[in-house]
N, C-alpha and C positions, 0 to 999 in steps of 0.2 A: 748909122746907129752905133752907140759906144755902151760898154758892157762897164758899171761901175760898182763898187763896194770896196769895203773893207779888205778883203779876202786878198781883192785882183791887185790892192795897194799895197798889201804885205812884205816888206823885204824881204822876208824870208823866201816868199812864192816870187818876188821880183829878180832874184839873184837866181833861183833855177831855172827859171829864163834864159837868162843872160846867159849864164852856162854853154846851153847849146847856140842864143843867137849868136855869142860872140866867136863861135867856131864855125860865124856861116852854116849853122842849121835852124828850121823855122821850130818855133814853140807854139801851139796854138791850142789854146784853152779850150775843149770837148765837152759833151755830153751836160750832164747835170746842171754843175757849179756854173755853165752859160744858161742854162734854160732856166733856172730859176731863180737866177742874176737879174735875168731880164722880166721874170716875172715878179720881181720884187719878194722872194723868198728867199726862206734862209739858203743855205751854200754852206753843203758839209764835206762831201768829197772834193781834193781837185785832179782832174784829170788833161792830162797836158799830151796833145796828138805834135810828132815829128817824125820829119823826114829824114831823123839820124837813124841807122840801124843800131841794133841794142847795147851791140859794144860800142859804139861811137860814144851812145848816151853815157852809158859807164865811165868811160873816159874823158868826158865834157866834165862831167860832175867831180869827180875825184880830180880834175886838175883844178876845180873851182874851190876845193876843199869841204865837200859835201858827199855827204854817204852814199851809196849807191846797192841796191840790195837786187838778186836777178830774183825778183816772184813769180815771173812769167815770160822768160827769156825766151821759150821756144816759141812763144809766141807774141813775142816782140815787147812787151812790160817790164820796166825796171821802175822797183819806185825808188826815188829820190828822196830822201831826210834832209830840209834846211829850218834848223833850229825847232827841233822837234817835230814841225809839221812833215807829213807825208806827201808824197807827190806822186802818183801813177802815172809814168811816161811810156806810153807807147807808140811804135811805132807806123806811119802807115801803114797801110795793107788790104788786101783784098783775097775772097775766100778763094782757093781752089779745088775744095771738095770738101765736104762734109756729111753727116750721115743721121742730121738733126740732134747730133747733142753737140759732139766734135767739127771742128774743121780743124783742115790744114789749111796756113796762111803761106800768101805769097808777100813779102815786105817789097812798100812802094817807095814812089818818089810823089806821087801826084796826090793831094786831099781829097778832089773830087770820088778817086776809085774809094779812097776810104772810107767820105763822106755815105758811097753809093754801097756800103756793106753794113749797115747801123738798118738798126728796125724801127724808129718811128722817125717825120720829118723836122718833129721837134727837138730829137735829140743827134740831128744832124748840123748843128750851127755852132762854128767856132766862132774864136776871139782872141787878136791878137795879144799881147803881152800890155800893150796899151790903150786895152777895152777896144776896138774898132774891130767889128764883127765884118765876119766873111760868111756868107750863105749858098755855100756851091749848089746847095738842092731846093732851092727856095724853101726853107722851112717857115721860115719870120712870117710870112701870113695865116699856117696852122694855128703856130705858137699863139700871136695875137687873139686867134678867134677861140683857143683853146679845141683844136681839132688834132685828135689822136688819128695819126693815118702813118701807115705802111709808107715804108718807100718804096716807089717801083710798082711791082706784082706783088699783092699781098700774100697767095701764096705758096710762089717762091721765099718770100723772108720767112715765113712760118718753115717751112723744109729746111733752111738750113737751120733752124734753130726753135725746136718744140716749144720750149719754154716760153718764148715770145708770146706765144696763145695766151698763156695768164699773163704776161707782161703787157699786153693788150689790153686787159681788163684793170689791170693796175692802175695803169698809167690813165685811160681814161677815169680812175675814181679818184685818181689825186687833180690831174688836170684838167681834164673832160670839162664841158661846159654842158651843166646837166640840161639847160633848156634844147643845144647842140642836138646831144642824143647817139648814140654807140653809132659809129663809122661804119655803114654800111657793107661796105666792101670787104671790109677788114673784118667784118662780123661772120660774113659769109664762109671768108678763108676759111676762119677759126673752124666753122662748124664742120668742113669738109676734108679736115684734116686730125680729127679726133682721136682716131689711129696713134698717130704720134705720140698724145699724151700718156703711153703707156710703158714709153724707155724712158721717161724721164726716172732722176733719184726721187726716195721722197725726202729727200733732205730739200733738195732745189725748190719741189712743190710745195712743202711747208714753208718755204721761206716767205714763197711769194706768197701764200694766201694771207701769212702773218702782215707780211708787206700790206695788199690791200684789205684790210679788214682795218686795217690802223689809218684808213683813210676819213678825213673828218663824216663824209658821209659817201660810205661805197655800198647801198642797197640798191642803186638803179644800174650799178655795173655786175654787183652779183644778180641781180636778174636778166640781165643779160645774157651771162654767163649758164641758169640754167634754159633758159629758149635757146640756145648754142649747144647745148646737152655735155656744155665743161663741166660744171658744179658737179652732176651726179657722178662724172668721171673719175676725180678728183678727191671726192667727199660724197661715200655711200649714203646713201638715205640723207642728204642734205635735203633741208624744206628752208626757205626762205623768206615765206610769207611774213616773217613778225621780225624782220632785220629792221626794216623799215620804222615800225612802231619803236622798238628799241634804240634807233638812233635819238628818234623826235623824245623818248624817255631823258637819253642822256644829256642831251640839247638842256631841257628843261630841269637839271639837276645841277648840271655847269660841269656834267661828270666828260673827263677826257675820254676818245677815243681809247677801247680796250680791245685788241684783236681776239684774245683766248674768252673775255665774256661776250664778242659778238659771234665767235665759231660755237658756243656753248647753246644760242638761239636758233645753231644752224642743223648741229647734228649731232649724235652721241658719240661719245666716247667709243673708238673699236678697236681694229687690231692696232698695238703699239706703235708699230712700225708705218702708220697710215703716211705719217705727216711728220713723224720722225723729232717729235717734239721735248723738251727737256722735261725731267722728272716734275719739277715744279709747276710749269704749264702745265702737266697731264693730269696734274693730280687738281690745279682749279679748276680745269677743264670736268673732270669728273665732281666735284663739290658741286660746282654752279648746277648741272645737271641733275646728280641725285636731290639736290634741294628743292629745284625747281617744282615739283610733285608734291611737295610736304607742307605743311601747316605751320609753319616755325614761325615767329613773330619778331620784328624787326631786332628787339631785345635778343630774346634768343640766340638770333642769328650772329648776331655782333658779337656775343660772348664765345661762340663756340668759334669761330672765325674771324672773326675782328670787323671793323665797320665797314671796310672797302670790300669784302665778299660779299656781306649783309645786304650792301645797297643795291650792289649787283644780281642778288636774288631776287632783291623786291621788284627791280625793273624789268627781270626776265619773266615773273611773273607777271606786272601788269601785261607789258609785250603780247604774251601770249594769249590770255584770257581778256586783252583789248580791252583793260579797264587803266584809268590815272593810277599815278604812282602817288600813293599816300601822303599828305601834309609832314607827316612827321616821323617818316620811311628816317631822314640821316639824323635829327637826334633820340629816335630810338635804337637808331643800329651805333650810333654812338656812346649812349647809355649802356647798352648790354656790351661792348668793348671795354667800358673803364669799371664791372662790376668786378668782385676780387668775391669767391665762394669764404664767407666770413670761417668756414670747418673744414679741420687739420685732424689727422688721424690722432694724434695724441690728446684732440679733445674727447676720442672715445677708447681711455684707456683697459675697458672690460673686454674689447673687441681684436681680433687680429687675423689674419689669411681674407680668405675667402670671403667669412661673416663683415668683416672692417670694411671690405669692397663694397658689398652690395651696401651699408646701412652708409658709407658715405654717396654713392650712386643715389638711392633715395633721399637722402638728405638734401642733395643738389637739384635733385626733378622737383623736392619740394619748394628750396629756394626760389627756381627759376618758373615755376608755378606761380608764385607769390608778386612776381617783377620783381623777383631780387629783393623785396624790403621784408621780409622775414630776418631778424636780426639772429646771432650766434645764440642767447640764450633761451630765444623765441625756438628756433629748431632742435638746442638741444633738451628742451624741456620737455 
């Protein structure tokens, strides 16, 4: 089987290659940028597994006249710069203790040990510099059938590394084969190891849920997730009944996967530090939510928020109260986006403080009362 694209022809990634082959050390293509090479998807990271130790890599690279940066030197990562693009090179290895966030790594010679320290079999499949894949762990029949499985002991890979538990879930709602059905085994792990989820950061835990929530359709992996009692671990008062409905809303709108309006279906807004999310997600995180309960009308909504929040209320809405999303949900929440409130304070020059506030406040509930078609001399009369 040969691994082909754009990417793996790139000179730029072909001469980092070269690099280390031509110092007698192997390059082989890891993780991602092979798994969904072969699954005919995009390819955005590349990650390039050798049997150079980290200074070797350093020294391959810089004698090739290419950058060399140490991001993760003690543990074997140096990414490489050819012609802007990025290159994560590391080296083999294999764990010798870890405490499920950390390990310490031993650097190898052999793929196999390294292939044998990766957490699913899909993402245990290299590829030489010349597309011709190597499968020391037999993944390529997972892959194919779209089977999210452990390597090994499911979990043992869960114990050395907590996180995996949602990367589990992840990975099954981007590649999972929904007819398939969550990996039994690896289900089990998860649930018997819960414990763990509790030293994670929540920098880490927000990342992944943003991760799978941005899955075209991850409702049968989030219910998983709560029959495994992750979700509630993870996300207090998480209910998931209406992710579902809200997908088949977005589907039927042509609206892209949104992770902060599908976590908004999921749970409320709490302590800051949950999920560790930026000011801007918290703050639509809490809009979508406080709106969700109100009467605002697609118009409305658009105006105060702009259309893509607008629409996002209306489907949380339906979602929840399991009715269709209204005919003409985007050009009213686009209508009420491009209205402009026709009065300016200095159209009420008798007015000023306090009084000026409130009579333009009124003015505007009356506007938007009206749909907006109350004109400037109609309100100020």
């Amino acid at each position: 089987m040969i691994v082909s694209g754009a990417w793996i022809d790139e000179p730029a990634t072909q001469r980092v290659c070269a690099a280390l082959t031509q110092n007698g050390y192997q390059a082989l293509f890891v993780g991602g940028c092979v798994r969904n090479a072969l699954l005919a998807t995009a390819v955005s990271d590349i990650d390039i597994a050798t049997d150079a130790h980290p200074e070797e890599t350093i020294r391959c690279a810089e004698k090739a006249g290419l950058q060399a940066i140490p991001t993760g030197i003690d543990h074997g990562t140096i990414t490489v710069v050819s012609d802007g693009i990025a290159h994560e090179i590391t080296t083999f290895r294999s764990d010798v203790e870890t405490d499920g966030r950390h390990a310490e790594v031993r650097f190898s010679k052999s793929v196999e040990e390294d292939a044998a320290r990766r957490d699913f079999t899909m993402n245990a499949i290299y590829a030489r510099p010349d597309g011709s894949v190597l499968d020391p762990l037999n993944g390529l029949p997972d892959l194919e059938a779209r089977h999210v499985r452990f390597i090994g002991d499911a979990q043992e890979r869960i114990r050395e590394d907590y996180l995996r538990s949602l990367r589990f879930f992840r990975f099954t709602a981007w590649y999972g084969d929904p007819a398939l059905g969550i990996d039994r085994e690896g289900l089990a792990a998860v649930a018997e190891n819960l414990e763990g989820l509790e030293g994670l950061s929540r920098e880490r835990v927000g990342a992944e849920l943003k991760k799978l929530l941005g899955a075209h359709d991850p409702s049968i992996a989030v219910a998983s997730m709560r029959s495994a009692g992750v979700l509630g671990a993870v996300l207090e008062g998480a209910d998931d009944r209406y992710l579902a409905p809200l997908v088949h809303h977005e589907t039927s709108l042509g609206r892209a996967p949104n992770a902060i309006r599908r976590l908004a279906i999921l749970a409320e807004p709490n302590d800051e530090d949950t999920l560790r999310l930026s000011k801007v997600e918290r703050k639509q995180w809490a809009i979508l939510r406080d709106e969700l309960g109100t009467m605002k009308s697609a118009a409305h909504l658009g105006y105060l928020y702009g259309a893509d929040i607008a629409i996002d209320v209306l489907m949380l809405r339906a979602s929840l109260f399991e009715q269709p999303v209204a005919l003409d949900t985007v050009s009213e929440s686009n209508k009420g986006d491009s209205a402009k409130f026709p009065i300016k304070a200095a159209d009420l020059p008798d007015l000023s403080g306090r009084a000026l506030g409130e009579k333009l406040k009124q003015l505007e509930a009356d506007w938007i009362t009206s749909d907006f078609s109350l004109s400037r001399e109609e309100l100020l009369g």
